[in-house]
N, C-alpha and C positions, 0 to 999 in steps of 0.2 A: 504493500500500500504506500511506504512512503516513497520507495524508487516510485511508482507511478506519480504519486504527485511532483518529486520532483522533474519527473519527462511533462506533466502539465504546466510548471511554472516555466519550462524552458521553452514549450511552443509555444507558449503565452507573452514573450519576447518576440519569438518572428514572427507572429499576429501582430505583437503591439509596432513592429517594423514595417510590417504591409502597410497595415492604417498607417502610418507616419509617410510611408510613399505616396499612396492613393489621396490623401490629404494634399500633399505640395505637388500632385498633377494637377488634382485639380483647381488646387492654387492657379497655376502658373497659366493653364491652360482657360481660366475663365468658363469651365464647364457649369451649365445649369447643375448638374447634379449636387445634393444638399451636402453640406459638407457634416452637418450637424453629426450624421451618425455614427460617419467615420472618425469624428475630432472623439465622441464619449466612448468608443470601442476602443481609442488608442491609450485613452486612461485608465481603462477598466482594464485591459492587456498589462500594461506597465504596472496596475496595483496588485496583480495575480505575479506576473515575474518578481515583484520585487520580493515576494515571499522567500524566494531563491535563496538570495545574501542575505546575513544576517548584518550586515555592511548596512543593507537599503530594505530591511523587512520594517522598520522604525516610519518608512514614507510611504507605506504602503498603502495606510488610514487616511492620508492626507491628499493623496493621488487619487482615492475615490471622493474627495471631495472635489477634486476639480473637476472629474465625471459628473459628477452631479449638477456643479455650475459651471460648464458648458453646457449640458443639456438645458439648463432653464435659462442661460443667455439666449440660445437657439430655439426653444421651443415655451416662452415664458408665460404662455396662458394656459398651460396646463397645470401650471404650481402657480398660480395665483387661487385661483377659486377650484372649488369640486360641484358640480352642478351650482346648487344655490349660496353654498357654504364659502365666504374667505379663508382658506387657508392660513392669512396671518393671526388666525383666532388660535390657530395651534401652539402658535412662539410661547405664549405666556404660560402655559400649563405645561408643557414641553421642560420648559427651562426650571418650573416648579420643580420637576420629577429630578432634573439632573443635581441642582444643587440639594434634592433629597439624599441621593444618592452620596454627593459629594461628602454632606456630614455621616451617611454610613461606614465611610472610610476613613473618617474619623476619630477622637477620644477626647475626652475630660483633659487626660492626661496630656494632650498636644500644650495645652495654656500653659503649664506648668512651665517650660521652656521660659518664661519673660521673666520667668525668677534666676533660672538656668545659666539665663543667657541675655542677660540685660542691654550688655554693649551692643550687640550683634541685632535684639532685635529694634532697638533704638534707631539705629543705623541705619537696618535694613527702612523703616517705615515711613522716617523721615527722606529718605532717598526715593524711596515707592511716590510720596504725596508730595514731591517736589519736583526732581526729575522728571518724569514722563510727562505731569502735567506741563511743567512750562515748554518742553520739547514740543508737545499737540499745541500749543497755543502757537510756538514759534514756526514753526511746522504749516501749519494750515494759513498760517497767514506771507511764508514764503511761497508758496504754492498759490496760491492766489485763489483759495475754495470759495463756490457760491458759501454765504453764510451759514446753510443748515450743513452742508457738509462740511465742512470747516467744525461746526461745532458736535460733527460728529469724531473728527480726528481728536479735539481737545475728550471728547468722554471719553473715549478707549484710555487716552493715557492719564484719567484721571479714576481710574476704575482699578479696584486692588490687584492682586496675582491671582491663579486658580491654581488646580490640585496638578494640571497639567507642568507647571512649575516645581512642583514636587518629582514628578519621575524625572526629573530632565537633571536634578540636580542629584537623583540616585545613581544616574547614570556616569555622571560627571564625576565622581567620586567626592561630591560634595559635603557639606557639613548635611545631610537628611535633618536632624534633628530641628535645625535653625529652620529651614525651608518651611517645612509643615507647619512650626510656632508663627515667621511672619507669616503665611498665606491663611493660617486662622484668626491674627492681631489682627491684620490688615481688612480681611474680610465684618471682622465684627465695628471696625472704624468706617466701613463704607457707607453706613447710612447717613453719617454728618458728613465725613470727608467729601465725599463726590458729590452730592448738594456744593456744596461751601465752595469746591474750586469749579465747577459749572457756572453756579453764580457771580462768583469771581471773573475767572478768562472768558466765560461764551455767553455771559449776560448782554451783551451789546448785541450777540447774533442772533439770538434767540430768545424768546421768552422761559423765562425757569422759576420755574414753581419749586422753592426748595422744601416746602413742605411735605409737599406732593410726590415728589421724587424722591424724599425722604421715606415716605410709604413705600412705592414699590420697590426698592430695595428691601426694607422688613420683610416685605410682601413676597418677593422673589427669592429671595437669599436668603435674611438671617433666618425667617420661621422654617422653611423649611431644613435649614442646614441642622437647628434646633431639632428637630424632629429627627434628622437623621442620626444626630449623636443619642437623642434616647434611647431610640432604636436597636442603635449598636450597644447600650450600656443594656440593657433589656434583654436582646436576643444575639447578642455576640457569644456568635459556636455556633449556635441554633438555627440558625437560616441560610446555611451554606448555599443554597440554590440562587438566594438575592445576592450574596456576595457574589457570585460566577454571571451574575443576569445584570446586575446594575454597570457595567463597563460598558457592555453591548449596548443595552438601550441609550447611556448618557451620549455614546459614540453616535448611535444612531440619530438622536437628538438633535444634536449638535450639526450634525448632516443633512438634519431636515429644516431646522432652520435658517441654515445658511441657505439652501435653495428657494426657499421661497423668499427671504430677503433681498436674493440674488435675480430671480423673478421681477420682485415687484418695482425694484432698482435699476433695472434691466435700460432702461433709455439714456437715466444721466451716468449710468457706468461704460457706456459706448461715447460718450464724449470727455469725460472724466478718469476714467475708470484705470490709465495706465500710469497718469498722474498719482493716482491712489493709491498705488503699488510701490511706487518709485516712496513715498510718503512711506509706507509703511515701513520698508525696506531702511530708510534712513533711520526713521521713528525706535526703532526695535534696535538696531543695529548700537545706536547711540545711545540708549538704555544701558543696555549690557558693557561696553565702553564705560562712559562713566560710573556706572553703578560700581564695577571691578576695580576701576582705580581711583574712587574714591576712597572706596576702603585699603586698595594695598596705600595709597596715603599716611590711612590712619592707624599703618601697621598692622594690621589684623591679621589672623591667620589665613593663609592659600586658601584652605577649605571653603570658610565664610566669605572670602570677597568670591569666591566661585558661585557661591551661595544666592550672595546676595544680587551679583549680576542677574542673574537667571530670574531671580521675583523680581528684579525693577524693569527688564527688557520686557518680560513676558505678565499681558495682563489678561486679567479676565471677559475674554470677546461676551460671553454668554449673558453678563450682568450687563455690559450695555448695550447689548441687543435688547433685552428688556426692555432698558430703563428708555431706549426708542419707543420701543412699540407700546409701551404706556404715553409716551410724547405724543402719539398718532403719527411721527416720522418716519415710520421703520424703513421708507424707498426713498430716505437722503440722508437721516442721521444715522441711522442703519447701514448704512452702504462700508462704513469706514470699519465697525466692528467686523463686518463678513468678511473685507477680504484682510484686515490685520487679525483676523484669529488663524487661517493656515497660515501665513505666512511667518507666523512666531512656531509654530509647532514644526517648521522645514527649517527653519535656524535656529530653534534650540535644541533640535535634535545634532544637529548639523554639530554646534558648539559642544554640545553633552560630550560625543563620541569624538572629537578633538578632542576634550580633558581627560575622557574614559582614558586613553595612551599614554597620560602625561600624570603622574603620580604629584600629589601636595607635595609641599615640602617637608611638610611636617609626619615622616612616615607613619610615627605610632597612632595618629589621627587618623591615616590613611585605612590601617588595618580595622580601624571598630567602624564604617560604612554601611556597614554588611548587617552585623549586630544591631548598628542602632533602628535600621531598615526594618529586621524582625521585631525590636521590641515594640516599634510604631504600630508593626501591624498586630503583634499580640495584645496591644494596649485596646 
């Protein structure tokens, strides 16, 4: 069975090479024929080969995201509505489920860390709610965004880290411990903080109800993430089936979101939309840049500035997708969390496995990784 699969991941390479010829014929050749089906066959090919290498199986989740939005750039009134129904009614309950999930993989014991680890996560949150945000302000306004997109560059990087910041810095041979502490601090500061710099940097471009926006955050995140830590203090051991089922659906989630945001955005991301990239690509990039040498600065150890790069580059796309689609923006303030959430998860993968080679300095840190990794998860 596994030879066979892997002869499937390999013809699933000179599949995803056909479609990549057949695609730039009929590129070049100006053929009527739709390119559409050939572009989401070449992604879907490339997410099965990458299963192959353990190198490229890390991009294999984020390649079928682009599958997904090409197909709704190409075909975008199929994921807008389902007969009567908008489909953007599914974001909000959607995103409920993920950050459920999000606190089931979670613990009590993760907070414990800001006693642990004062400096680090000081560091880290003050860097989280200062860096990215003035980056999105600086950012959107070099770029020269219509004003709801512009203020949707300023929400992404005003918006705390996710759990996807956690595996990246497992990978990296990071401090795990610190990671999980700030992406839980930071998350529980999201209901003032992101208010307060919205208010702040994108009050001129938009209207911000910080009260309001104060709720769905509670609303989207903390209550749920709450419920999922009960949950886990409750039925941790017990529910082995939710633990194996909540990764796939948040994944899937996550995937159905973004296409329909991708959908309904679908016009000003054909005039915008490469601009947006190029943004994002700086936005993330600069993150992790300063985030890493702020802290080797303040002399901290290898581990933590690895740490803490990875939560200030990489933020949480899913919260301010939300905190759009409560805005009733989700096809312009929305546009910016869709396509900055792959694009963090292909260069922090990218980063991870560049550090995964390259050992801390600090060796005897290096060896407990592993350890602290399982006691997270037996917490």
């Amino acid at each position: 069975m596994i030879l066979n699969m892997e002869k499937i991941y390999r013809y699933a390479f000179v599949a995803a090479a056909f479609c990549g010829l057949v695609l730039i014929y009929l590129w070049v050749s100006g053929s009527t024929w739709p390119l559409g089906p050939w572009a989401v066959m070449l992604f879907l090919f490339l997410a099965l080969g990458f299963r192959s290498s353990d190198l490229l199986k890390g991009f294999s989740y984020t390649t079928i995201i682009f599958a997904a939005v090409t197909a709704a750039m190409f075909y975008p009134e199929y994921f807008r509505t389902f007969g009567d129904y908008e489909l953007k009614e599914l974001i909000v309950p959607l995103l409920i489920i993920i950050m459920f999930g999000m606190g089931t993989a979670m613990s009590f014991s993760d907070f414990v860390g800001v006693i642990k680890m004062p400096k680090g996560v000081l560091v880290g949150v003050i860097c989280q709610f200062t860096i990215m945000p003035i980056l999105g302000f600086s950012i959107a306004y070099m770029f020269g965004f219509p004003p709801e997109i512009a203020a949707g560059v300023i929400l992404i990087g005003s918006s705390p880290s996710g759990l996807a910041s956690n595996v990246m810095a497992y990978l990296a041979k990071a401090n795990l411990a610190l990671s999980v502490t700030l992406t839980a601090v930071a998350t529980l500061l999201a209901p003032l903080m992101t208010p307060f710099l919205m208010k702040t940097l994108a009050g001129q471009l938009v209207p911000i109800d910080f009260l309001g926006m104060m709720w769905s955050i509670v609303k989207i995140v903390i209550i749920p993430i709450i419920a999922g830590l009960i949950f886990n203090k409750i039925f941790h051991g017990k529910a082995q089936w939710l633990d194996k089922a909540m990764p796939i659906v948040s994944m899937a989630g996550i995937a159905i979101i973004i296409t329909i945001i991708t959908a309904l955005g679908r016009d000003d991301l054909l005039t915008i939309g490469i601009a947006l990239v190029f943004a994002a690509i700086i936005h993330n990039a600069a993150g992790y840049l300063l985030g890493y040498w702020g802290c080797r600065l303040l002399k901290m150890p290898e581990r933590d500035c690895r740490t803490i790069a990875l939560e200030v580059g990489m933020q949480n796309g899913g919260l301010a997708t939300g905190i759009a689609v409560e805005m009733g923006k989700e096809a312009t303030i929305g546009l910016a969390p869709a396509i900055f959430g792959p694009w963090m998860n292909i260069s922090g993968s990218s980063l991870a496995t560049w550090w995964r080679d390259k050992d801390p300095e600090d060796k005897s840190e290096t060896q407990t990784v592993v350890k602290e990794h399982d006691e997270i998860l037996q917490n």
